[in-house]
Phi, psi and omega in degrees: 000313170295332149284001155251353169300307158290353177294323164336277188261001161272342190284334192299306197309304162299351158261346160307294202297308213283317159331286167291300160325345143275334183280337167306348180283321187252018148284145183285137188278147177302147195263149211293106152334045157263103166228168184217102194270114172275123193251320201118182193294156179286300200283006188249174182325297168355276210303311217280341172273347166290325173304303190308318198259173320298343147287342193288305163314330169279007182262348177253023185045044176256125172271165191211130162286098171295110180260066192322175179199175164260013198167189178289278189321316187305327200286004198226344154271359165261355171271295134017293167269003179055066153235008185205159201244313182234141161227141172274167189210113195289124201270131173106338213259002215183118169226344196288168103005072174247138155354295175265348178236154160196153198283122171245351164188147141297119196265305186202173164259147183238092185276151183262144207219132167246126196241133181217130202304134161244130198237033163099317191233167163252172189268113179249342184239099173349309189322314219298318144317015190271150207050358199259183175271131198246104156264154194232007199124145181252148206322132182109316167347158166261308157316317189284316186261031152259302164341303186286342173285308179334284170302269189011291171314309175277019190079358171266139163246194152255013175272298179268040156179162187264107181251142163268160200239077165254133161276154188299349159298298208320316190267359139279352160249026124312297181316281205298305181323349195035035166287347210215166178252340169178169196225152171241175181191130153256107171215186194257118210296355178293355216257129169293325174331304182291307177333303164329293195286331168302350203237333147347067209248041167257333209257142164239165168253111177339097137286121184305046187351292193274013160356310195280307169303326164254332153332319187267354152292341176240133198261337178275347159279133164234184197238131153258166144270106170290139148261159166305147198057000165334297193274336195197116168284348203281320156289337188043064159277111328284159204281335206203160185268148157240136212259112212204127170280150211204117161256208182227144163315150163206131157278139183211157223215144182283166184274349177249038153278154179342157168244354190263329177284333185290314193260026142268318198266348170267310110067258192268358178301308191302321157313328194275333187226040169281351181297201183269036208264184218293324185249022194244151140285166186295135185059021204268348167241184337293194162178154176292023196280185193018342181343115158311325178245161158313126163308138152271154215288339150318311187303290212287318174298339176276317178310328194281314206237337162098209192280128190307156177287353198262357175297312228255345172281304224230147176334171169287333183243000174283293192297321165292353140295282207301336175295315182308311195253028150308348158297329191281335166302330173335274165305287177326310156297310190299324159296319191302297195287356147273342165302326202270324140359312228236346194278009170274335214267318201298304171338279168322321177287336173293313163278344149319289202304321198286312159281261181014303201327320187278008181282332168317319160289334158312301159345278208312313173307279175323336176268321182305324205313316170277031178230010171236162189277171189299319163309293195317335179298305169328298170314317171254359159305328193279334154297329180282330176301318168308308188298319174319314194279334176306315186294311186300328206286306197258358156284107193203104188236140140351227174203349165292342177255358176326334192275321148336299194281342189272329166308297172306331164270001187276267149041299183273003161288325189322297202290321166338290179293336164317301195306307182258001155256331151345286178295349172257011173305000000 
């Protein structure tokens, strides 16, 4: 009996084996705890929100790299050369169609503040600037290539007016110092600079009269509104509402990164800026509006659909194993559910098997009794009480095969009871 239980189950056990080793070919191997985030400059936003996610990754045991830059373009030759994994990105700085990068989320807004000496009168138009000294950004930059769409629109060049490449500390103490007329900057109203130039009062800020109008020329644009006193009611920054065009931060991704690291790093993105901010409503970031590059195709599913149910159950990187080998749970179940089909008959039968075994000897008895002699008769009388007292020692069935077991013993009673009126014939 026991060599057919293995004719059985080994051939099962070995096509268990051969099944996940083929289905093990088509799973993706876990992916390396690394990213390397290209931020932009130590002193701007970029870095100080690449810090925060990098603490949060590391509470999940992803070590994260900081990769300075000078900017949004510098961040997309360093995606480019696969020396960065994730970038940030001024929504709008990339518009063509790449291959190799593609956007995973919208963060916050970054409104553009043009700052200008006052000199007695305001600035209400851009055109106004025509002849004067400009900084627009520094080379590499998100600022230098939103600055230059502007002017552009309004007709400033560098044939009728002077531009500068200046990063934004320098061309603010250019600005006050009154070498240059006036700066552009995309930053985040949290930037001490700006607080600084807004709290100035040498220095004023451009309202965008025509806000609307190039929103609607750029589709990556929107038109914000500052109000008075916003940033410091005690101070009243700004003195007066403003009008201000705000494209948005974006992190974008080589298109073969991990997917399982992407819905982790979108994840804590979402801790960080789902809040509430000055010019945001609750939840409104991230998201996936306007984008400029193609989503990746992770991305746009965690936005559509958020976190899986074995994510909202289970840590983050447990529910990203059990998910990688849902394949292999396939073929298992598709093997599992005829074993199991099959394991009440094999049980009974095994617990049977524990009786049944001794009825050959029982046979065996029963058939010799008339052909033996009064010893011999003696003799197996005496065999059958030992095979009783053997059967009780060694026979351990449940107590659902008791009925079995109580057969066999009224059966060696039958023979018993043969036996001794045979000897007492």
């Amino acid at each position: 009996m026991k060599y057919k239980f293995f004719t059985i189950s080994i051939p099962i056990l070995l096509l268990v084996i051969a099944s996940f080793y083929i289905t093990s070919k088509f799973i993706k191997p876990a992916p390396k705890k690394e990213i390397t985030i290209a931020t932009g400059t130590k002193n701007g936003n970029y870095y100080k929100t690449a810090l925060i996610y990098k603490e949060l990754l590391e509470k999940e045991n992803v070590k994260v790299n900081l990769l300075t830059s000078e900017g949004s373009i510098d961040n997309i030759k360093l995606l480019k050369e696969n020396k960065a994994d994730i970038a940030f990105l001024q929504n709008g700085t990339i518009k063509s169609h790449q291959e190799d990068i593609k956007s995973l989320a919208s963060i916050y807004y970054e409104p553009l503040w043009v700052f200008y000496r006052n000199e007695g009168f305001s600035i209400n138009y851009v055109i106004q600037l025509i002849s004067k000294k400009i900084s627009i950004g520094k080379e590499g930059s998100g600022t230098k290539d939103l600055a230059l769409k502007v002017l552009e629109d309004n007709g400033i060049n560098k044939e009728n007016s002077q531009i500068f490449n200046y990063d934004a500390n320098r061309a603010k103490d250019e600005l006050i110092k009154g070498n240059i007329d006036a700066m552009f900057v995309v930053s985040s109203h949290n930037s001490e600079a700006i607080r600084e130039l807004l709290s100035n009062p040498k220095i004023n800020v451009l309202s965008f009269k025509r806000a609307k109008a190039y929103s609607r020329k750029y589709p990556f644009l929107e038109a914000l509104t500052l109000y008075e006193g916003t940033l410091d009611l005690y101070k009243n920054l700004p003195d007066e509402n403003i009008n201000l065009l705000a494209t948005t931060a974006n992190l974008v991704v080589k298109s073969d990164f991990s997917e399982e690291l992407i819905r982790l790093v979108l994840k804590k993105v979402k801790e960080v800026h789902e809040k509430k901010d000055l010019f945001a409503k609750p939840q409104q970031f991230p998201n996936n509006i306007n984008m400029q590059l193609e989503m990746h195709e992770e991305a746009q599913r965690y936005f559509e659909y958020g976190d899986t149910w074995l994510e909202k159950i289970f840590p983050y990187w447990i529910a990203s194993n059990i998910d990688r080998l849902k394949l292999l749970i396939i073929p298992l179940l598709t093997l599992l559910f005829p074993l199991f089909k099959g394991f009440f008959p094999l049980y009974t039968w095994t617990m049977r098997s524990k009786i049944y075994k001794w009825y050959e000897k029982v046979r065996k008895l029963d058939n010799n009794i008339e052909t033996l002699e009064k010893k011999q008769l003696e003799e197996e009388l005496l065999n059958i009480q030992n095979l009783k007292s053997e059967i009780q020692k060694e026979t351990r069935v449940p107590l659902s095969f008791m009925g079995e077991y109580y057969n066999l013993q009224l059966h060696l009673d039958l023979i018993e009871t043969k036996i001794e009126k045979k000897l007492s014939s």
